[in-house]
C-alpha positions as CSV (number, residue, x, y, z in Angstrom):
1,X,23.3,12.6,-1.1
2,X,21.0,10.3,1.2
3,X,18.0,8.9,0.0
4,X,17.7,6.4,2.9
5,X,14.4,6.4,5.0
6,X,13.4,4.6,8.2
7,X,10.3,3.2,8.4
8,X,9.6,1.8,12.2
9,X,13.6,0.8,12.9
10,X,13.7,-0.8,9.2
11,X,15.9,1.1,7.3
12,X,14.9,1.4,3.1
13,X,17.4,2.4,0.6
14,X,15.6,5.2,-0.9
15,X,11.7,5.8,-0.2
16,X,10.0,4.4,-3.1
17,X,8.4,1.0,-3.3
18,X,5.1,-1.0,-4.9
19,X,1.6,-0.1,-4.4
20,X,-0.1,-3.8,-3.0
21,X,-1.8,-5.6,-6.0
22,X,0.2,-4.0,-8.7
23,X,3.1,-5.8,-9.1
24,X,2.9,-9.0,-7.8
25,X,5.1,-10.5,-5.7
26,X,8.2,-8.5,-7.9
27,X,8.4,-11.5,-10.2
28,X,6.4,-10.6,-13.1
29,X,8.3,-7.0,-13.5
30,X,11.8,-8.3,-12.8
31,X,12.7,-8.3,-16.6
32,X,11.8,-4.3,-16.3
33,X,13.3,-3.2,-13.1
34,X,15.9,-4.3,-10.8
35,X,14.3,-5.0,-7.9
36,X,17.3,-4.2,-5.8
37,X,17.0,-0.5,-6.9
38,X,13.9,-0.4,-5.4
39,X,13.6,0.7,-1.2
40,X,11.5,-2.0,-0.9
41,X,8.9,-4.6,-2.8
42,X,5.1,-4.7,-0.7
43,X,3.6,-8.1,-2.4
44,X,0.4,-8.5,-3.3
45,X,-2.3,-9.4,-0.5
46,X,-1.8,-12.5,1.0
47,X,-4.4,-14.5,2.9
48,X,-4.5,-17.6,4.8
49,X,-5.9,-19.9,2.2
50,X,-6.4,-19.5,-1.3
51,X,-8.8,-17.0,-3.0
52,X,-10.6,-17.1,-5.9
53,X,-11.2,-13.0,-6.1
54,X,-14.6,-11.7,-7.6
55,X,-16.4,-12.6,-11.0
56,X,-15.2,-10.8,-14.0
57,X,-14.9,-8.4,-15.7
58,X,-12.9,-7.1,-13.2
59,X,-11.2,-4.1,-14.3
60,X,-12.3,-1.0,-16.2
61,X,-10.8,2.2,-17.5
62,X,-12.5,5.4,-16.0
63,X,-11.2,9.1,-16.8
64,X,-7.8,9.4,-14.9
65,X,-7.3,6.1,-13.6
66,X,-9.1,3.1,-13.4
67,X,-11.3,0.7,-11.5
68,X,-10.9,-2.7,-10.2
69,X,-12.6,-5.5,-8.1
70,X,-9.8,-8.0,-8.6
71,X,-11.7,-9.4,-5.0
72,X,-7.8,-10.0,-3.6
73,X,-7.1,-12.9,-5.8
74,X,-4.4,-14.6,-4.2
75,X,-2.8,-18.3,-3.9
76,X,-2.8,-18.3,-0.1
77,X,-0.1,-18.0,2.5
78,X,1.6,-21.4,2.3
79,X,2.4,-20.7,-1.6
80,X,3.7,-17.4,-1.1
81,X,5.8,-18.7,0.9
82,X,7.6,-21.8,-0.9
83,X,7.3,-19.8,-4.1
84,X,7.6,-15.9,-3.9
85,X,9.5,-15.4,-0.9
86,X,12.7,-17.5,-1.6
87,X,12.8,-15.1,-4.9
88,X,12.1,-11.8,-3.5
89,X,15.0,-13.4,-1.2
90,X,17.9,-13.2,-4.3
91,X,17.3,-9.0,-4.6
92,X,18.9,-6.2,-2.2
93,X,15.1,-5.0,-1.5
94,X,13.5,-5.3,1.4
95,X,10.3,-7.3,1.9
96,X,7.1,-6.0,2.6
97,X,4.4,-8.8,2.8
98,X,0.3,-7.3,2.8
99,X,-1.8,-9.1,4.8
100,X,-5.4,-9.7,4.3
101,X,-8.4,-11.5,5.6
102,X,-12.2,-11.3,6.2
103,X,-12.2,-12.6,10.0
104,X,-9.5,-11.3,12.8
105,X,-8.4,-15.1,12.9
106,X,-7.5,-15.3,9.2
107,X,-5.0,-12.0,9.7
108,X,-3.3,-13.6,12.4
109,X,-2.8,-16.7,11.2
110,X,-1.3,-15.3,8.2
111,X,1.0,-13.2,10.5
112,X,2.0,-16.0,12.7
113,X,3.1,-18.0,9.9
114,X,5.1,-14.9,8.7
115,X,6.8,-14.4,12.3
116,X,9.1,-17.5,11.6
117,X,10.3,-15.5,8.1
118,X,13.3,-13.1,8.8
119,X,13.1,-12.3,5.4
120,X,10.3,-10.3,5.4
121,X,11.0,-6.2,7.1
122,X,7.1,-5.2,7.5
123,X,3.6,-6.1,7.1
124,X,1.4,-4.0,5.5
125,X,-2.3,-4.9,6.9
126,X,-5.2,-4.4,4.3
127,X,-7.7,-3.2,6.7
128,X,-10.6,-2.3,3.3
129,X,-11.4,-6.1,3.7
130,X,-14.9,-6.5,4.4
131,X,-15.3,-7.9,7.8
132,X,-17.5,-10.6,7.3
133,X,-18.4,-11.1,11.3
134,X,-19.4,-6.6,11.2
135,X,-22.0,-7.8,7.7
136,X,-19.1,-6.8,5.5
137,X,-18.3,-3.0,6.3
138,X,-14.5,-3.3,6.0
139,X,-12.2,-3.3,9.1
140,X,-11.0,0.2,8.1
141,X,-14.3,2.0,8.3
142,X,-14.9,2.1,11.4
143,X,-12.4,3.4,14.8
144,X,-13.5,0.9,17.1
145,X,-13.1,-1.8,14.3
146,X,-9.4,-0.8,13.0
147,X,-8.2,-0.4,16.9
148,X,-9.4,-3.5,17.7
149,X,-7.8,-5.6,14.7
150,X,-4.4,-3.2,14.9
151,X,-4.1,-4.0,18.6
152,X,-4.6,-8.2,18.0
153,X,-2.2,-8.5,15.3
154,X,-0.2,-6.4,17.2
155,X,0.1,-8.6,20.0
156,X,1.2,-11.3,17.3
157,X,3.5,-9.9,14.7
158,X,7.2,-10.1,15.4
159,X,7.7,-7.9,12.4
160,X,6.3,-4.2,12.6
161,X,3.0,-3.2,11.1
162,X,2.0,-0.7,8.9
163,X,-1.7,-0.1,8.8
164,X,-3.1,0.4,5.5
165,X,-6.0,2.8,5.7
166,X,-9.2,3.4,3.6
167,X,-9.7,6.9,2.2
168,X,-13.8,5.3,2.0
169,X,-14.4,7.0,5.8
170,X,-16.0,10.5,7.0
171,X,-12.2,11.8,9.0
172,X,-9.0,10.1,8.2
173,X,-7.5,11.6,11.4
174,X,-9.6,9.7,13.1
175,X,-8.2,6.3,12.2
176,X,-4.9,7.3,11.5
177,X,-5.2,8.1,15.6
178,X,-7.4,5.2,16.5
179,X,-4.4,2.5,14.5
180,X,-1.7,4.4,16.4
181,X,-2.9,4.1,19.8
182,X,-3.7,0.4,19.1
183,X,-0.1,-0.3,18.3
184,X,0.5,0.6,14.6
185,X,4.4,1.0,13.5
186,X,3.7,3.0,10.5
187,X,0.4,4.0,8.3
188,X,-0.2,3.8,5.0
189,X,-2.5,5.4,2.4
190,X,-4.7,6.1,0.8
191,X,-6.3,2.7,-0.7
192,X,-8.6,3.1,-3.4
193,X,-11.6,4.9,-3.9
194,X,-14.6,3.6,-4.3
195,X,-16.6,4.2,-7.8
196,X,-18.8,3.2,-10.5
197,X,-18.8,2.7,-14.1
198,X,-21.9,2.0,-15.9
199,X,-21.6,1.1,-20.0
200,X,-24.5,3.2,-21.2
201,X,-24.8,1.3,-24.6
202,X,-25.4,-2.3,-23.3
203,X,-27.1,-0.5,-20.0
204,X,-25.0,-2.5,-17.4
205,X,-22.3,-2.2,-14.7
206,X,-18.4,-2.4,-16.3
207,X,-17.8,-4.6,-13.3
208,X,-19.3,-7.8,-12.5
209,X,-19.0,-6.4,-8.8
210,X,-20.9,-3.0,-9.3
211,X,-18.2,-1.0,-7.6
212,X,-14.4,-1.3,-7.7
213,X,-11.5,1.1,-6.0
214,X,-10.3,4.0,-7.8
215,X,-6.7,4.3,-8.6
216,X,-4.5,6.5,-10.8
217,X,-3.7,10.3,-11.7
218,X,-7.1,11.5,-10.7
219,X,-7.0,10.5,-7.2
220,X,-3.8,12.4,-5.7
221,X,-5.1,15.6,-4.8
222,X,-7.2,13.3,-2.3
223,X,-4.4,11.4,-1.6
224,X,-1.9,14.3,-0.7
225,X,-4.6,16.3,1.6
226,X,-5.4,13.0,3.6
227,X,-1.7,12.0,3.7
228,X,-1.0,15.4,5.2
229,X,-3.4,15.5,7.6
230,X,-2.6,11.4,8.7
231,X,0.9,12.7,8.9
232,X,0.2,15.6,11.6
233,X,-2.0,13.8,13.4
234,X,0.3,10.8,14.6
235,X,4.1,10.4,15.7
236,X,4.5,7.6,13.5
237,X,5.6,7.2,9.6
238,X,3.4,7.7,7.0
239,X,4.1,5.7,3.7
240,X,2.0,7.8,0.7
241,X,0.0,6.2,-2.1
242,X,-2.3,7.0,-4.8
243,X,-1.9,8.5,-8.2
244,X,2.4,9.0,-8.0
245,X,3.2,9.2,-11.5
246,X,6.4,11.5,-11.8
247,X,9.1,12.0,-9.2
248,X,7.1,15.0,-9.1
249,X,4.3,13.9,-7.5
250,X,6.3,11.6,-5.3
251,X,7.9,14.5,-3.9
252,X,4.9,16.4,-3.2
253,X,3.5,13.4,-1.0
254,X,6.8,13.7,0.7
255,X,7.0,17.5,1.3
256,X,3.0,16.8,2.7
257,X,4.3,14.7,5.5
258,X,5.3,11.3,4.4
259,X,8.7,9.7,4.6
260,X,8.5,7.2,1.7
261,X,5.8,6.3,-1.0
262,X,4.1,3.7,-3.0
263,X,3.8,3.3,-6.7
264,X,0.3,1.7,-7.5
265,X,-1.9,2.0,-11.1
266,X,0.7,3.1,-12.9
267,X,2.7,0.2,-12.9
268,X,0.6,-1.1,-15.3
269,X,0.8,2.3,-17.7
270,X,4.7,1.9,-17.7
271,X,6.3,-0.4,-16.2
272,X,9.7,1.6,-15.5
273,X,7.7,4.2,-13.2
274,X,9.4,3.1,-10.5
275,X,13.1,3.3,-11.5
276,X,12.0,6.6,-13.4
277,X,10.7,8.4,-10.1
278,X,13.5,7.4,-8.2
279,X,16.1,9.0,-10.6
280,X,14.1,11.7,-10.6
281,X,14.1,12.2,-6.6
282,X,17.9,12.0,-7.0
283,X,17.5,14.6,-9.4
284,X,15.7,17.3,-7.9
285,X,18.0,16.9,-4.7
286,X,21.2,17.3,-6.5
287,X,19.2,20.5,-8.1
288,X,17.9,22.2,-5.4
289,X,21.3,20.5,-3.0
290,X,19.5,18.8,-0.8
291,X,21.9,16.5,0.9
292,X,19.1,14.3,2.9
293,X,15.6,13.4,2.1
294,X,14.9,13.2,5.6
295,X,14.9,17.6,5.1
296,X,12.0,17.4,2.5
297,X,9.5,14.9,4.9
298,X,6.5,17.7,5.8
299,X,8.6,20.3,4.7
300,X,5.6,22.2,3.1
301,X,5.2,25.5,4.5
C-alpha cells in the first residue's frame, strides 16, 4: 500500500507528524518513537531571539483536554539551529520548522536565517501570535492581517509555507482564502481554543495568564467541521490538527478533506500515539484494501 502524501512538492512518508509545542524539537521523545517512522517532525515555535514564555502556572487540566499558556517558550533561532537541527538531521523524517514572532520583522528574520538550511522541507507559520504593532490581536484574527504577513514571508521563504490558522475567528473560510491568495503552500489547523479555568476553592484563575488554548479529545468535532470546510474552500493542502487520538480519528480528519495530520495534546497522555495511529492507518487500508491514501483525502460523501 502507499501511505505517501505530498504536501506543496515535499513528499512525506506517511501523513502523520507532531502537533507544534508538543514534542519538542523530536529530541525529548526519541527514546519512545523512532523518529524516522514518522512523515515528518514540526518543532516547537521558534522565534528570533530567545523567549521567556508567560508566568506560571502555565498548564491546567480541563474536562477532555487541557489548557496551556506556555507563552511560546523557546531558546531562539540561533540555538535551534547549532543544537536541534543537526539532530533532527540523523532521522529519515522530514523537517518542519514553526515559526513565530510578535512583529512582521521578527518572522522574517527567522525565515531568512532558515533559507540557508536545506535540511528543513516546510515552515509552519504560527499566525495566533499576538501582533504587538495591531495592540495584540493575533496575526490570524483578522483577513487583512494574515494576507498581509502570508504574502511578506512569502516573498522571503525559500522553503514552502504552511499557514497555521486560529480556530479563535467568526469564518474559517475566510482566512483559509485570504492565506491562499497571499501565497500560502499549504494550511494548517486548527490551533487551540481559547478557554478558561477558574479554581473555585482558592477563587483564582488556574493560569497565571487567565486564558490558555484548548487542546485534546474535546476539541475534534470543531476541528474536523473547520478542517472540512478550509479544505473545500482552497486548492491547496490542508494538514489537520486537534484532538487525533486513535488512527480513528486521524482518518476521519482525512476522509474531511485533509491530506496528512498533526498529533498535538496527546503526546503528553502517551507517548507512542504517534507510532500507534500510524499502524493503525496501515491497518484500516489493508482492511478495507485501500491501495493509496491519496483515495481517502475528502472522500466523505
Amino acid at each position: 500500500m502507499n501511505t505517501q502524501v505530498n504536501i506543496a512538492g515535499v513528499t512525506l512518508k506517511n501523513p502523520v507528524m507532531t502537533g507544534s509545542g508538543t514534542f519538542g524539537s523530536g529530541m525529548e521523545y526519541s527514546e519512545f518513537v523512532d523518529l524516522s517512522r514518522l512523515g515528518a517532525v514540526v518543532t516547537k515555535g521558534v522565534a528570533n531571539v530567545p523567549w521567556p514564555g508567560n508566568p506560571t502556572p502555565r498548564v491546567a487540566e480541563v474536562y477532555g483536554g487541557m489548557l496551556n499558556a506556555i507563552g511560546l517558550q523557546n531558546p531562539g533561532i540561533d540555538v535551534f539551529l547549532e543544537r536541534d537541527i543537526p539532530f533532527l538531521k540523523q532521522y529519515d523524517t522530514r523537517i518542519i520548522v514553526n515559526v513565530c514572532g510578535k512583529t512582521e520583522e521578527d518572522y522574517l528574520e527567522v525565515v531568512e536565517k532558515l533559507g540557508d538550511e536545506p535540511a528543513v522541507a516546510l515552515l509552519e507559520i504560527n499566525v495566533s501570535c499576538p501582533n504587538v504593532k495591531e495592540g495584540a490581536i493575533a496575526f490570524g484574527q483578522k483577513a487583512d492581517a494574515l494576507y498581509r504577513i502570508t504574502q511578506q514571508i512569502r516573498k522571503k521563504a525559500r522553503q514552502p509555507i504552511i499557514m497555521k490558522l486560529s480556530p479563535n475567528v467568526t469564518d474559517i473560510t475566510e482566512m483559509a482564502r485570504a492565506a491562499e491568495a497571499a501565497g500560502a503552500d499549504a494550511l494548517s489547523l486548527i490551533n487551540t481554543l481559547t478557554g478558561m479555568k477558574i479554581d473555585i476553592h482558592r477563587r483564582r484563575f488556574a493560569l497565571a495568564n487567565k486564558t490558555g488554548g484548548m487542546s485534546g479529545p474535546a476539541i475534534k468535532p470543531v476541528a474536523v467541521r473547520m478542517v472540512y470546510q478550509a479544505s473545500h474552500a482552497v486548492k491547496i493542502p490542508v494538514i489537520g490538527m486537534g484532538g487525533i487520538a486513535t488512527a480513528e480519528d486521524a482518518i476521519e480528519f482525512i476522509l474531511a478533506g485533509a491530506t496528512a495530520v498533526s498529533i498535538g495534546a496527546m503526546n503528553f497522555v502517551d507517548p507512542y500515539t504517534t507510532v500507534k495511529v500510524i499502524q493503525g492507518i496501515e491497518d484500516y487500508m489493508s482492511l478495507y484494501h485501500v491501495e493509496n491514501i491519496a483515495d481517502l483525502i475528502g472522500a466523505v460523501e
